[in-house]
N, C-alpha and C positions, 0 to 999 in steps of 0.2 A: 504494500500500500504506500502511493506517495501522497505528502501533504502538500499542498498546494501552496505559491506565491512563497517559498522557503530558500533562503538563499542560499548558494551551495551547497541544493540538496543531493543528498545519495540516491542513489538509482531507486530504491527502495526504502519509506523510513520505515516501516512496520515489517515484519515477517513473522506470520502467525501460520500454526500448523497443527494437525491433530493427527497421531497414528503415525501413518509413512511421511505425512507433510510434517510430523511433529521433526524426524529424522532429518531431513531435507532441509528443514529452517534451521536446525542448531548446528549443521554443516554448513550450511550459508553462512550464518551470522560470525559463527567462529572464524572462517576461512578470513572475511571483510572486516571483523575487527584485527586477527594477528597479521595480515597482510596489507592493511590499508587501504587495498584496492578490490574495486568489483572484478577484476580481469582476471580468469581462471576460476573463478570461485564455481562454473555450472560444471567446467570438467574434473574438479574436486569429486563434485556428489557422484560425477560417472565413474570416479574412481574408486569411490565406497561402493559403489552397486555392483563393480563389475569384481571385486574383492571377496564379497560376501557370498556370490554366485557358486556355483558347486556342477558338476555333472554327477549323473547320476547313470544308471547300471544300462538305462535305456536307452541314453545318449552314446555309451561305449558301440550299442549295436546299430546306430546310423549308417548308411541308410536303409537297410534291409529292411527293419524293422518298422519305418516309416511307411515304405512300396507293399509290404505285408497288407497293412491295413487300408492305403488308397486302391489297393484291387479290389478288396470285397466292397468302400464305398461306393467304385462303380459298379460296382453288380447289385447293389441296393445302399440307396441310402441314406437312411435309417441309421446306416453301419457309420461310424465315427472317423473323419479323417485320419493320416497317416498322424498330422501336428496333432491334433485333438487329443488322439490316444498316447504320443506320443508324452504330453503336457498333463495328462490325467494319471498314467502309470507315475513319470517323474513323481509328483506328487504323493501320491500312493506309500512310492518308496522315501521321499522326505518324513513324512509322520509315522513312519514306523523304525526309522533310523535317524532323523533329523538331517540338520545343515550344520559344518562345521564351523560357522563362521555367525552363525545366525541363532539357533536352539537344541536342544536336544531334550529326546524324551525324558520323562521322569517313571518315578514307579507307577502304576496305577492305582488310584483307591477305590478301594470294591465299596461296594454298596450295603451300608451300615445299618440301613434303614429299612429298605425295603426286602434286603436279600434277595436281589433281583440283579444278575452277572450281565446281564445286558446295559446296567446299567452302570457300568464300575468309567467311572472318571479318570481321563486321558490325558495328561497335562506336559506342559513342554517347560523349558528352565529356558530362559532368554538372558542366563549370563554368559553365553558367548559372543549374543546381539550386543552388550555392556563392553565387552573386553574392544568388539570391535567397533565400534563406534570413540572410543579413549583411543583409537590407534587417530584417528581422524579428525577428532574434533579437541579442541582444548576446554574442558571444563577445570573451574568452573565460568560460564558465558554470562558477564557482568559488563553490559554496553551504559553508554552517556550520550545524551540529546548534547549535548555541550561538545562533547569528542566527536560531533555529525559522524556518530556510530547506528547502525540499525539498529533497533527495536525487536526482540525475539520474544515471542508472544508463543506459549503451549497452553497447552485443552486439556486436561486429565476429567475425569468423573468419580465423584466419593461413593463409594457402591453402596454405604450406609447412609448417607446422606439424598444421595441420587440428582444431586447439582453436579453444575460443570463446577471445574476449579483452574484458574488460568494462573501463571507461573510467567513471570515479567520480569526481566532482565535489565530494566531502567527502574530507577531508584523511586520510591514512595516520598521521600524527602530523609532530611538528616542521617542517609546513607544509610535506611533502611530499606532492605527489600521482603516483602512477604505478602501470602496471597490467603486474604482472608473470606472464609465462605458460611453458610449459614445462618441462623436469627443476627440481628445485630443489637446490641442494646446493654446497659449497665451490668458490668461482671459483680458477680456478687462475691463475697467473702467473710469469713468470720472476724469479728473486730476483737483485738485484743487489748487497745488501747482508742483515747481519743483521736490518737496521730492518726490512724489506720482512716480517716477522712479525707486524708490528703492523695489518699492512695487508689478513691476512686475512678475509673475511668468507663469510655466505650469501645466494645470491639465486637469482633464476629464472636459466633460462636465458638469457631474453628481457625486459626492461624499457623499458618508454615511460615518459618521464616528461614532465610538464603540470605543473607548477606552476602555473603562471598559470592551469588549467583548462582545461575544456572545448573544443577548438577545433571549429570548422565542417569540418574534415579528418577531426573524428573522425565525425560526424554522415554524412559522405560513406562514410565506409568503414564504416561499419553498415548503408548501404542502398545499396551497388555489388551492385548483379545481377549474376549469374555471366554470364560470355558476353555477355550484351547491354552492359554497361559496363568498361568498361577497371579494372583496380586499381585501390584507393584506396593510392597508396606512403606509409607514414608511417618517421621516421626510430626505428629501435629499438637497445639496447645489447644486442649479440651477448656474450653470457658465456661463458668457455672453463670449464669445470666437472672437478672432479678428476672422476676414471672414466672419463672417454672414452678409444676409443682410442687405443694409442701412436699411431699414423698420422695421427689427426685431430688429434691434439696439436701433434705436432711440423708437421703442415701449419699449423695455429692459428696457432702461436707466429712463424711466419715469414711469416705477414700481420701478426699484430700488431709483430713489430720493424718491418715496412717503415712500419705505418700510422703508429706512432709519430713516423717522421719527418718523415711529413706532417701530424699534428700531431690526425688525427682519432680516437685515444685519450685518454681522461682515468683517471687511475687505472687502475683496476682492470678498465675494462670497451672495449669498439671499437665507435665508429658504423658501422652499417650499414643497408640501406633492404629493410626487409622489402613484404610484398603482401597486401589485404585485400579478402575480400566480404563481402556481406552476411550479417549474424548469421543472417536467416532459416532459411537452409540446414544451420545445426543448433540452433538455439532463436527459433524464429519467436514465441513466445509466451514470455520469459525469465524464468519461474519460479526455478527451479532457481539460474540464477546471482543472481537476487535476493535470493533468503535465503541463500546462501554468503555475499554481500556484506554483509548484513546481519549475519548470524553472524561474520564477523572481522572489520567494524568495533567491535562492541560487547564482543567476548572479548577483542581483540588489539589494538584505538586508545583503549579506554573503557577496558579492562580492569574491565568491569562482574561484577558476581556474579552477576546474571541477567539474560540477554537479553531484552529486550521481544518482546511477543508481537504477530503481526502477521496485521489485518484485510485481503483480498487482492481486489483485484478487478480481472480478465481481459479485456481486448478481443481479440477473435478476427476477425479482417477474412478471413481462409478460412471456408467452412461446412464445419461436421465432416460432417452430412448431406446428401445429394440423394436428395427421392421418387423420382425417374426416373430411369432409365437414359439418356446421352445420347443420340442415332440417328447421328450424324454423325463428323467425324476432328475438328472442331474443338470440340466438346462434349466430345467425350473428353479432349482435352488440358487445356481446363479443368478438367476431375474430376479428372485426375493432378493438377494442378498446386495444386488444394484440399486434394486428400491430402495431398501433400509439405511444405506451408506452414501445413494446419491446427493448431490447438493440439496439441500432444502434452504436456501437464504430468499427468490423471489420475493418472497413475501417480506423478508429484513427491509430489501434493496426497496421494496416500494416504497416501506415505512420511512426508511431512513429521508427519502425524495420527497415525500408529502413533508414531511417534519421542514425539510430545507425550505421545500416552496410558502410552508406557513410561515417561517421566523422572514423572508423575506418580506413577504406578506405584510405583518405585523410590523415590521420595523417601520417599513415605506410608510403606514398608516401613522406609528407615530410621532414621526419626524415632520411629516404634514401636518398635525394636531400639534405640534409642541412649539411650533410659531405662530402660535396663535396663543398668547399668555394667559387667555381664560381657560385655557385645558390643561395647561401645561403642570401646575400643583395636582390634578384629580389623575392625570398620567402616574407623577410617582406616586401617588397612595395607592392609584392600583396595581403599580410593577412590582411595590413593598406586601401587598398580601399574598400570602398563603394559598396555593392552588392548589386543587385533588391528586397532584403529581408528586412523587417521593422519589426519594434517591433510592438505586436499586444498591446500593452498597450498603447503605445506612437504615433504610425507610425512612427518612425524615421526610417532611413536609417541600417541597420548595416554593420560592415567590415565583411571582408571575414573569417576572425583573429574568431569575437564572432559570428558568421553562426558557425565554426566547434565548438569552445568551448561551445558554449550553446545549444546545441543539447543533450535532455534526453536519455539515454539508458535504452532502457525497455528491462531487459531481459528475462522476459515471464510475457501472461495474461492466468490465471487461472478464469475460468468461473463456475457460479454455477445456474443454471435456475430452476424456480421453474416448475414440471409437472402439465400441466394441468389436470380433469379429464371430464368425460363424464356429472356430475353432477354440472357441471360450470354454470353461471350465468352473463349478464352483468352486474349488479348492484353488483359486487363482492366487490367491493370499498363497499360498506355501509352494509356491512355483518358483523354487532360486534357480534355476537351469541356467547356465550362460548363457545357449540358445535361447532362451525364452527373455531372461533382460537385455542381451542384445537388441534382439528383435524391438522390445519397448522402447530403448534409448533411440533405436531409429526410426520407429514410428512417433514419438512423440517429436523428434525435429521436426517431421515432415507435418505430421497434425498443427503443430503450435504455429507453425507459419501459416498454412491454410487456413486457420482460424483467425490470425493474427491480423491478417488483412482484411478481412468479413467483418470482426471486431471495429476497428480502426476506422474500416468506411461507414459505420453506425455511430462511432462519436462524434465522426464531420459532420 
């Protein structure tokens, strides 16, 4: 995302990702902040991709193996291409031997419950994904608006919680970085003296804090698939909040006295080890919490009077569309599984355009009204009240005054979707074949230019 009218800006000031975008943006942003420059930074991430790749038992038998299967598709079919089969077996043999570079199996846990073996749970370890991604990237990824450094923006989801939790790389102020989610509201505590007054404050419910930045933990737990990867556990400060109930209180307060003793409370708040998946599963395409992020850094760290307006451009690795209907059980899983992960922002990108064209709206009206000095007093009393609008950080109230001024203007979204093809597969996600990401890294140059131009002639 660029902001707009910014003087020697970077090619990109935001780079926000969820899952494999989560990977791809903290290779970016690392490569641009330790090298200074955008130049090489795209053949970096081809670097990591084509690293992490593996052949597999199916690829050793090329091309027989391929010709095998494209004879019986011309004799029917029904029958799955040579690549098809070819990218389905791979697979097949990934999740029951893993990728070196990428995961490997773990034990299985059988089924506790129901004592039902069909149901025994299949889980992958993704700390080879960790080792290699640390060969690539420098954590921890701590950029500066001031350093005209990018902006690295990750998605995770609290599995308990069931919010997105976004992970920010530029500073909240006074060289704090952390990403606070949940109720917001007066932390409560036991007082032990009159001073303990002073020590009131507000916060989320739930706060990570990174100072140091970005870690490689964070990166995992934005792209931990549900079911196929175990939790990404990060450690977060559990907040006892006034309003809860008596019961949850008074249970609170008697972990917090024990935890005290063991020494894993500080102030006002108790460590505890929350569980995370992948942001996909509710912002696969992290619009929405971009411009949040964007809008209370520049309202509430800048304390700017107008937010920068921001140019947006979307990579979609789901296809929104398929001409065909699939024939098969495994066609179809992949068509779910495009729906569920494909872009869903439309409806962000409108909101955010209506909001632009109202605050222009509204200003024009009362800069017209406010030369005229019998309106111009009843203007501010009613910019100074209180509208049904709340901060979504906070829940506060806001005036009518920061409704208009903290409203982003997006002045275009540029979209770039990846085409699906006839030779797709659900288990596409655990496709590391070289064949197979080769093939992507060359279709995506050819896609993204094609698109590129379609786009571009829509902004003129």
């Amino acid at each position: 995302m660029r902001e707009q009218n910014v003087v020697n800006e970077p090619l990109f000031h935001i780079v926000a990702g969820t899952s494999i975008g989560a990977i791809n943006s903290a290779i970016l942003v690392s490569y641009v902040k330790e090298n200074n420059t955008w130049e090489g930074s795209a053949e970096r991430i081809i670097e990591f991709w084509k690293y992490v790749s593996t052949n597999s038992f199916i690829d050793c038998m090329q091309p027989a193996y391929s010709n095998y299967w494209d004879f019986w598709h011309g004799i029917s079919s029904r029958t799955a291409t040579g690549e098809s089969a070819r990218r389905y077996y791979c697979t097949k043999e990934y999740i029951l031997k893993g990728v070196p570079n990428v995961f490997r199996p773990k034990k299985p846990i059988p089924d506790l419950r129901f004592f039902d073996p069909a149901n025994t749970w299949y889980t992958f370890d993704s700390t080879p994904l960790k080792e290699s991604l640390e060969k690539f990237v420098k954590f921890p990824i701590a950029t500066s608006f001031e350093r005209n450094e990018p902006r690295l923006l990750l998605v995770a989801v609290d599995v308990q919680e069931g919010s997105t939790v976004v992970f920010d790389s530029y500073e909240k102020g006074n060289g704090i970085r952390k990403s606070g989610y949940g109720r917001y509201g007066k932390i409560k505590r036991q007082r032990s003296s009159a001073s303990d007054d002073q020590l009131v404050q507000h916060d989320h419910e739930h706060v990570i804090r990174y100072d140091e930045g970005i870690t490689s933990d964070f990166v995992l737990a934005s792209c931990s698939v549900p079911i196929n990867y175990d939790f990404t556990r990060l450690e977060v400060e559990d907040h006892i909040l006034d309003g809860d109930d008596s019961g949850k209180q008074q249970q609170d307060s008697g972990r917090i006295n024990e935890n005290y003793s063991k020494g894993v409370v500080e102030g006002l708040r108790k460590a505890n080890i929350r569980y995370f998946w992948d942001g996909g599963i509710s912002a696969n395409t992290p619009l929405r919490e971009a411009i949040l992020s964007h809008r209370r850094y520049w309202a509430y760290v800048r304390n700017a009077d107008n937010i920068p307006g921001l140019k947006i451009a979307i990579v979609n690795l789901h296809p929104h569309k398929q001409e065909y209907l699939p024939p098969d059980y495994d066609g179809l899983l992949d068509r779910k599984n495009d729906i569920i992960y494909h872009d869903r922002t439309r409806f962000d990108e409108y909101a955010a355009v209506i909001l632009a064209d109202l605050q222009v709206l509204s200003r024009s009206l009362i800069n017209m009204l406010e030369d005229n000095s019998q309106y111009k007093k009843q203007i501010q009393q009613l910019l100074q009240k209180k509208s049904k609008s709340f901060r979504l950080e906070n829940d506060e109230p806001m005036t009518y005054g920061e409704l208009i001024d903290h409203i982003v203007d997006v002045d275009y979204v540029i979209r770039f979707e990846r085409k699906n093809d006839f030779d797709t597969i659900s288990n596409k996600t655990f496709d590391f074949s070289k064949n197979t990401i080769e093939r992507l890294i060359d279709d995506g140059y050819k896609e993204c230019n094609e698109q590129l131009v379609h786009e571009l002639g829509k902004v003129k």
